[in-house]
VOGU-300987 format. One line per field, with one value per residue: residue in three letters; x, z, y of N, C-alpha, C in turn. Coordinates in pm, 1 decimal. Atoms other than C-alpha are relative to their C-alpha. Example, Ala and Ser with C-alpha at 12.3 -4.5 7.8 and 13.67 -1.06 7.14 Angstrom:
<rs>
res: [Ala  Ser]
npx: [89.0  -82.0]
npz: [0.0  -6.0]
npy: [-119.0  -119.0]
capx: [1230.0  1367.0]
capz: [780.0  714.0]
capy: [-450.0  -106.0]
cpx: [90.0  -77.0]
cpz: [0.0  73.0]
cpy: [120.0  109.0]
</rs>
This chain:
<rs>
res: [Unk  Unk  Unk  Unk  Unk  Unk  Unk  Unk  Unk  Unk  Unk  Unk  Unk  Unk  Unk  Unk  Unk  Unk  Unk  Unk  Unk  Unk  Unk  Unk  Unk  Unk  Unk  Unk  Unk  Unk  Unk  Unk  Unk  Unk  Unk  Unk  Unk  Unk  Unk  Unk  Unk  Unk  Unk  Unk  Unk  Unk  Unk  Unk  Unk  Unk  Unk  Unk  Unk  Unk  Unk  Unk  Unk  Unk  Unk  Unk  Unk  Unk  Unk  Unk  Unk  Unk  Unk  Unk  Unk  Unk  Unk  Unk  Unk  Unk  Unk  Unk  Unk  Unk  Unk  Unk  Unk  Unk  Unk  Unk  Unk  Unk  Unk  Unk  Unk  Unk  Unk  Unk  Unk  Unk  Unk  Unk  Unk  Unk  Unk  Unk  Unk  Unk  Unk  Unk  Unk  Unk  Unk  Unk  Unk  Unk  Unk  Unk  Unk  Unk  Unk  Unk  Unk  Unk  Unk  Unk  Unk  Unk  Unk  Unk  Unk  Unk  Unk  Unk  Unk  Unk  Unk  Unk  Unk  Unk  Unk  Unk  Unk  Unk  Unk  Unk  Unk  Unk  Unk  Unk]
npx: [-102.3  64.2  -147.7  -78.9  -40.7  -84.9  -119.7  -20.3  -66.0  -116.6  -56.9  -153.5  -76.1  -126.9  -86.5  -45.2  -66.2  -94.5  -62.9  -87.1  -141.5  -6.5  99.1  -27.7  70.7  115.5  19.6  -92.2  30.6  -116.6  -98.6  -80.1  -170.2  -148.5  -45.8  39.8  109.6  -55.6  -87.3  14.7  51.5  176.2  52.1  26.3  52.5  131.7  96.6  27.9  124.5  80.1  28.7  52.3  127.2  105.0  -21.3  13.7  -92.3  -139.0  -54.4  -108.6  -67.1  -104.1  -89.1  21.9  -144.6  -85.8  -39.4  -61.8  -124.6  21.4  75.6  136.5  61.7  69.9  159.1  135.4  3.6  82.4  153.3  6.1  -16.2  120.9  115.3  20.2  66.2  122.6  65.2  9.0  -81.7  -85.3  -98.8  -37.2  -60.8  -94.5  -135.6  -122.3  -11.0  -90.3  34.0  114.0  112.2  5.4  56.2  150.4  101.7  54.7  -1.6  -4.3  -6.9  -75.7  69.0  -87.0  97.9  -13.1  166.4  126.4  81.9  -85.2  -104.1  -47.6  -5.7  -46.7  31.2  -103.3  44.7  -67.4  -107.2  -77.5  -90.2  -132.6  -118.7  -96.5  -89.7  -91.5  -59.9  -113.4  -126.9  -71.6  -61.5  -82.9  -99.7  -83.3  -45.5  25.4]
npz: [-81.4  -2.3  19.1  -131.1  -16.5  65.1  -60.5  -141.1  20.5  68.9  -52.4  -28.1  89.6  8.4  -126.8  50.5  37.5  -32.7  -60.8  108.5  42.7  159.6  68.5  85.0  140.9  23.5  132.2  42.4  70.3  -38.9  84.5  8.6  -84.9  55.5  145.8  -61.4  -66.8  -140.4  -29.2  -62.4  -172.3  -20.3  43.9  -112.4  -90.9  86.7  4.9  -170.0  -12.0  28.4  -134.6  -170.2  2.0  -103.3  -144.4  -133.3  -138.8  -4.7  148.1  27.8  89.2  6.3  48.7  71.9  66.6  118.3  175.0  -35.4  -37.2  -98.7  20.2  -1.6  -111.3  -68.3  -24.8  1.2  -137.9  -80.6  10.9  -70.8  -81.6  -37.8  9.9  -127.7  -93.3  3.1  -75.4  90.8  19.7  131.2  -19.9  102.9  56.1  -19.0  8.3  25.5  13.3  -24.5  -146.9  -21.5  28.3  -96.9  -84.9  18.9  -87.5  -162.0  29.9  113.8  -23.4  54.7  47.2  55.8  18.3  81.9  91.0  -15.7  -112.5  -44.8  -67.4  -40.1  -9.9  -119.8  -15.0  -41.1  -24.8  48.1  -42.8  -12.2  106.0  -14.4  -115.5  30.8  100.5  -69.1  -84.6  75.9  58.9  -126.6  -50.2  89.7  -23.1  -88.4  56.9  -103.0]
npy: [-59.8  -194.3  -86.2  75.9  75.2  6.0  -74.5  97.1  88.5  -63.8  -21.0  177.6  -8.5  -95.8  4.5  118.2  -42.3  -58.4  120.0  78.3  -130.7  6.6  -156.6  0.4  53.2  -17.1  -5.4  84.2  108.6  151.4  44.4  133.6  -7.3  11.5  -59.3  -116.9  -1.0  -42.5  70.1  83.1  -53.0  -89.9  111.7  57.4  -113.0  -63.4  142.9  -34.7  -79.6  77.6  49.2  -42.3  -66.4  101.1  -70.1  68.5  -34.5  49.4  43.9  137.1  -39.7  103.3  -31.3  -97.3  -70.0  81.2  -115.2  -160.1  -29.0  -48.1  -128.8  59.9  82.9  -91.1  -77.5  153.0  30.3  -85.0  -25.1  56.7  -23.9  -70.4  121.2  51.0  -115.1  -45.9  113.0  103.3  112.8  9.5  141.3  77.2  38.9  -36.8  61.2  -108.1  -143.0  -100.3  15.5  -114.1  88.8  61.5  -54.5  -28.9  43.6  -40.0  131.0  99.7  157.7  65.4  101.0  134.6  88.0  118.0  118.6  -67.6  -74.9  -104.5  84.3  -136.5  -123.2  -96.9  -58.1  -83.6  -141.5  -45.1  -15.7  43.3  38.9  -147.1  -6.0  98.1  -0.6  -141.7  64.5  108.4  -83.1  -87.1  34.4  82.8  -117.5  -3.1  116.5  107.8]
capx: [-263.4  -341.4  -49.2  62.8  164.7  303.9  526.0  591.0  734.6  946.8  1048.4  1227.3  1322.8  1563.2  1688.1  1772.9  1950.9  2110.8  2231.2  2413.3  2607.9  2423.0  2256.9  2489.6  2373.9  2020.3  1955.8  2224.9  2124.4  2249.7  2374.9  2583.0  2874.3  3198.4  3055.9  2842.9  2669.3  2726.0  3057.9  3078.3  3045.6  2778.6  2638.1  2668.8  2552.1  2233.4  2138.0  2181.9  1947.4  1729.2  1714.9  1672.7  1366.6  1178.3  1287.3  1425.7  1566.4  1836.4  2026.5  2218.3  2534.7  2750.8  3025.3  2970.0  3323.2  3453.9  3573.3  3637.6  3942.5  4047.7  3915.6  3575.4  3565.0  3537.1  3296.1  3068.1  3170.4  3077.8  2757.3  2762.9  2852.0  2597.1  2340.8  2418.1  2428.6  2063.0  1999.4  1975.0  2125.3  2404.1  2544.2  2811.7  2987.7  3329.1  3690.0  4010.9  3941.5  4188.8  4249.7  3992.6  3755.4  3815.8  3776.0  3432.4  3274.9  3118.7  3162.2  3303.3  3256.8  3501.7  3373.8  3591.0  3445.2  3556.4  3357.1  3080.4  3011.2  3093.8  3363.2  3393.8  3227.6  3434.8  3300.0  3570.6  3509.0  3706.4  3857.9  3982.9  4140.3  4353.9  4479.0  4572.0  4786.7  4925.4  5029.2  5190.3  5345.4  5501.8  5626.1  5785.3  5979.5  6109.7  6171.8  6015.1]
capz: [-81.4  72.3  17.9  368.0  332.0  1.4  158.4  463.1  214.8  -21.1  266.5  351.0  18.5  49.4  411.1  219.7  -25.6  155.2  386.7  115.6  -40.8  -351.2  -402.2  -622.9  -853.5  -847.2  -1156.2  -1303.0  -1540.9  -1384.5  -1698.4  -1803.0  -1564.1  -1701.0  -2012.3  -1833.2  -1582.2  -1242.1  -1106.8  -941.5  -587.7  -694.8  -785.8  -468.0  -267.8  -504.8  -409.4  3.7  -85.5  -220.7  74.8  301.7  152.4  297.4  595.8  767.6  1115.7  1031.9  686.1  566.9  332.7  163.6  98.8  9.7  -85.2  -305.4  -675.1  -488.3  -462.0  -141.4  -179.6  -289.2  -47.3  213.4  88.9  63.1  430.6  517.4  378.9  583.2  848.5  853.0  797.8  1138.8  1296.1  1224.2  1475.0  1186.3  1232.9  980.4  919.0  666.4  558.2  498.3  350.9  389.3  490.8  530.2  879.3  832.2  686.0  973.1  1220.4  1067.2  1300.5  1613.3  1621.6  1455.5  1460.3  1345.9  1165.4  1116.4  946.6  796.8  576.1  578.6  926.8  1135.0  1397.8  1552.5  1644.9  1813.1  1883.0  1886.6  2056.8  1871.6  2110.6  2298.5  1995.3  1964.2  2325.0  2230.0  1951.0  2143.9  2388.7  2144.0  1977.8  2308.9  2389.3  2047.8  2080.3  2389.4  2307.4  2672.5]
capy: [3090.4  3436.6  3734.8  3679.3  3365.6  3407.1  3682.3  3478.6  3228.7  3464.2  3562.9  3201.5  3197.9  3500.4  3389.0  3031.8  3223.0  3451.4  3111.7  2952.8  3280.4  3254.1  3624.3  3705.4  3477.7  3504.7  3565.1  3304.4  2993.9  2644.1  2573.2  2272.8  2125.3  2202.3  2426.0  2659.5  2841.8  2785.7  2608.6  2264.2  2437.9  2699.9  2385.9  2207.6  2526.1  2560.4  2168.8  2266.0  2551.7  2352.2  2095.4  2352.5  2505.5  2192.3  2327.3  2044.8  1962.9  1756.6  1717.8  1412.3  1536.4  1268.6  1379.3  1777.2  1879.0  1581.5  1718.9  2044.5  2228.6  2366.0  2704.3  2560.6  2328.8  2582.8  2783.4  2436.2  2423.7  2748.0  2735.5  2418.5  2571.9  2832.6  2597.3  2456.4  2794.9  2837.6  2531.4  2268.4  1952.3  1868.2  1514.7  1427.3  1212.3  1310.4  1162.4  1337.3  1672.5  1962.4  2102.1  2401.8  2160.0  1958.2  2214.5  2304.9  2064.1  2062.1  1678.4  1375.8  1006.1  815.2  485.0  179.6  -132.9  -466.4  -729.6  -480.6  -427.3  -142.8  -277.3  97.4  405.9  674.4  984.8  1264.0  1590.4  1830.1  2030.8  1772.8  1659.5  1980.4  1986.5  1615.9  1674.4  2030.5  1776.7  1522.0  1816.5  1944.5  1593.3  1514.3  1858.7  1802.5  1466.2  1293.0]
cpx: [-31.7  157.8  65.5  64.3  92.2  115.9  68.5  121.2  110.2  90.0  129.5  43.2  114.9  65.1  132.8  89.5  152.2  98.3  142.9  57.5  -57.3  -114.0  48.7  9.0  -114.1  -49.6  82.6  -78.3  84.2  103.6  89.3  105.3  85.2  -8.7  -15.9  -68.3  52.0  122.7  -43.5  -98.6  -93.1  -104.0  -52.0  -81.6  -143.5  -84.8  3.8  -120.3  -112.6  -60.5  -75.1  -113.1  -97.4  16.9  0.4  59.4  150.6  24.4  124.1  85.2  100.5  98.0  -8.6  99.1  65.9  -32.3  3.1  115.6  8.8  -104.1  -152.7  -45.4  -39.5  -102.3  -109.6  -2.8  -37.8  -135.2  -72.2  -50.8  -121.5  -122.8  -43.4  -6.4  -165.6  -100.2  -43.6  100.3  106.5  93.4  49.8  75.5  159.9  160.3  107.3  13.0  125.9  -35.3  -150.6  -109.4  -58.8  -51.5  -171.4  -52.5  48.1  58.2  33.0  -10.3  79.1  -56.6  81.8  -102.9  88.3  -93.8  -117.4  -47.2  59.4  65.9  1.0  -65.4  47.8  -40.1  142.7  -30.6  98.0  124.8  113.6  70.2  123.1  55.1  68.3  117.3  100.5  81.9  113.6  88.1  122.0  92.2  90.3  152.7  68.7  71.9  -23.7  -129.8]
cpz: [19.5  -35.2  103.6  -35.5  -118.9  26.6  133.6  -111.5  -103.0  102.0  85.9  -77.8  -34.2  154.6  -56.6  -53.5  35.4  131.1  -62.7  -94.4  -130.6  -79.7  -107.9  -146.6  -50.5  -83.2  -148.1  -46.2  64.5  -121.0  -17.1  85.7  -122.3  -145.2  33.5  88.4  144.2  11.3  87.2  132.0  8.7  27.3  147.7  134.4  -31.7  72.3  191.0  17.0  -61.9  112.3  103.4  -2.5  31.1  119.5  103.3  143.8  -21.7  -178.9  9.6  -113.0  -18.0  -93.3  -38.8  -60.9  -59.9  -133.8  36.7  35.1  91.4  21.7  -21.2  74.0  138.0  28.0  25.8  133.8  123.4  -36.0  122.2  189.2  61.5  6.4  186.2  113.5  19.6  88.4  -80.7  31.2  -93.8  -4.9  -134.4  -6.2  -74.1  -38.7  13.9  43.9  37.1  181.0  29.8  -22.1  141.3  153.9  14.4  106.3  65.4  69.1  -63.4  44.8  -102.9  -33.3  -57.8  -99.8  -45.3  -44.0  16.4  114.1  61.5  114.0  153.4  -11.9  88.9  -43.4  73.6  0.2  -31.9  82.6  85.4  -78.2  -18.9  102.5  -12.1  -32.4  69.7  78.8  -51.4  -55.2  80.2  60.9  -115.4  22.0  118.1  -8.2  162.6  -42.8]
cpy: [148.0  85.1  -10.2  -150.3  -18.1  120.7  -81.0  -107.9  56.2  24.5  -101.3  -10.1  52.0  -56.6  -135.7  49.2  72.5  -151.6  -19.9  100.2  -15.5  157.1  62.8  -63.6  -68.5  -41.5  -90.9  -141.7  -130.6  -51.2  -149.7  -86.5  -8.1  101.5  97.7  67.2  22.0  -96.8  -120.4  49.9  107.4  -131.9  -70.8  94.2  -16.0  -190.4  44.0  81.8  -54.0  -115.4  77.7  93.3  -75.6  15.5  -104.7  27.5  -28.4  -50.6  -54.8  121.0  -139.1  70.8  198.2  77.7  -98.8  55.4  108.8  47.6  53.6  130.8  -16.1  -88.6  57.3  91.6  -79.0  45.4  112.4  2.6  -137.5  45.3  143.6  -43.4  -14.8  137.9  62.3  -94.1  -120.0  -115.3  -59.2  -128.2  -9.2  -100.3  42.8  -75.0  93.8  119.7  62.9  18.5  61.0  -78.8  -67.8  43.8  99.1  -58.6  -27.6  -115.3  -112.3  -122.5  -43.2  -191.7  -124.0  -127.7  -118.4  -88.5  57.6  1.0  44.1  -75.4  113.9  100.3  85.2  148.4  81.3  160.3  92.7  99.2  -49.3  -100.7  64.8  -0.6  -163.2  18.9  112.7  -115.8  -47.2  79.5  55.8  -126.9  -8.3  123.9  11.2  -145.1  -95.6  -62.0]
</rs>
């Protein structure tokens, strides 16, 4: 490896880093879950930055905010979410989310299934999701 290239690649190293909000703990031991070290959602941040030092196009996530509490589930989702601002592809997987969660993405498919096969994919474009609901909210309040 010449010095160029190993600067070339520190240099993705710190962009990765700085991605996923984890500069502040650089220098930080992973440590144990639950005794010590980093938290769940450092945790989950530290495995995105990890992914994304293979430098793909598109990354699978299952699930990246389950066992997180709101507050941690956002930051997941911003690191998420910056992810995809860098032109990266970003697919998860997803139960339950909050609204903010929800309004993280660009995109959702909605996935029905019975007896193991899918039945249903709907593809819901988010903002006309919101002028939906504005709607439904505007008729329930007037009550027509």
């Amino acid at each position: 490896m010449t010095l160029n290239s190993i600067n070339v690649l520190q240099m993705f190293i710190e962009e990765v880093v700085e991605l996923v909000e984890l500069n502040p703990l650089r220098e930080a031991l992973v440590g144990l879950p639950g005794v010590n070290g980093l938290s769940t959602e450092q945790r989950k941040r530290l495995t995105i930055a990890v992914e994304l030092v293979a430098n793909p196009s598109i990354i699978f996530m299952d699930e990246p905010t389950s066992g997180l509490d709101a507050r941690a589930a956002a930051i997941v989702m911003r690191t998420v979410r910056n992810t995809v601002d860098t032109g990266r592809t970003v697919v998860c997987t997803i139960h339950q989310p909050s609204i903010d969660i929800f309004d993280a993405f660009d995109e959702v498919r909605h996935i029905s299934h019975s007896n193991g096969t899918i039945k249903r994919v709907s593809v819901i474009f988010l903002d006309a999701l919101i002028r939906y609901f504005h709607i439904v909210a505007i008729f329930v309040e007037t009550g027509r």
